[in-house]
N, C-alpha and C positions, 0 to 999 in steps of 0.2 A: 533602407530608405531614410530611417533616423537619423544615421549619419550622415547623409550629404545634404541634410536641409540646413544643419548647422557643422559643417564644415569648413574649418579654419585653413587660410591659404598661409604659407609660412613661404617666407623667400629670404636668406643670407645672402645680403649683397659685397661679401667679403671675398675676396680672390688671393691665397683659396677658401676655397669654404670652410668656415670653421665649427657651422651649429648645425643640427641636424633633427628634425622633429619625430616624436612619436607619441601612440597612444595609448589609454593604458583604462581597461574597462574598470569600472564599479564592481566590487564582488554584490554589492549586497542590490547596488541597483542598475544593474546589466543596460540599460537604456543610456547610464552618465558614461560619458569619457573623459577622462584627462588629459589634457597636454602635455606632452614636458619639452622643454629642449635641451639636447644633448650637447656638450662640447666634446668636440672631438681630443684637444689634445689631452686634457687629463681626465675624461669620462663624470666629468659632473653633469648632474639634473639638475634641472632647473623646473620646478612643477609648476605653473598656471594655476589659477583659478577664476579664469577669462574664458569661456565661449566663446562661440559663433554668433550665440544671439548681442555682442556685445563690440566685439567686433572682429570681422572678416578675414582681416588681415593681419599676419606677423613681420614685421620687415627686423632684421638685422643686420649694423651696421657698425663696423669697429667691433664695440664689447657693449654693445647698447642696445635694448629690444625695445621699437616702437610701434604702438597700439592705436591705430589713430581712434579719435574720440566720435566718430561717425560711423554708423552701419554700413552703409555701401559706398565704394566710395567709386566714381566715373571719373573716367581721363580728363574729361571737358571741363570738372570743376576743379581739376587738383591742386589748383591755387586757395582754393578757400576752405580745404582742410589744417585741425590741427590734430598733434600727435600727443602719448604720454608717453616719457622717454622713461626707460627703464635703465640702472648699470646692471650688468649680470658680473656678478663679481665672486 
């Protein structure tokens, strides 16, 4: 149940897909997960230190991971969000 209250949605809008998510428990405290995201062409991590309680959503785009700076975000407003644009390099 832990999981899915703060569960992060991850979406690569690259075609084709280039990134790909996974998680990776706490040893010492079995309740934390990590993020990471994977690139496919040459197997590099990329770790997180961004929850769910922080924000929802991962979008990637090009070679850029953005985090927008709002908890939930609705179709109806999605003009009056902003993002933090990350390079994954």
């Amino acid at each position: 149940m832990k999981k899915t209250i703060f569960e992060v949605d991850f979406k690569d809008l690259n075609e084709p897909r280039k990134y790909f998510s996974g998680t990776r428990q706490e040893k010492l405290f079995p309740w934390i997960y990590h993020i990471g995201i994977h690139r496919k062409i040459d197997d590099k991590i990329f770790d997180t230190e961004i929850s769910g309680e922080y924000g929802s959503r991962y979008l990637i785009y090009k070679d850029y991971l953005f985090i927008p700076n709002h908890y939930n975000i609705y179709k109806a407003d999605s003009l009056e969000y902003t993002f933090t644009r990350f390079h994954l390099e």
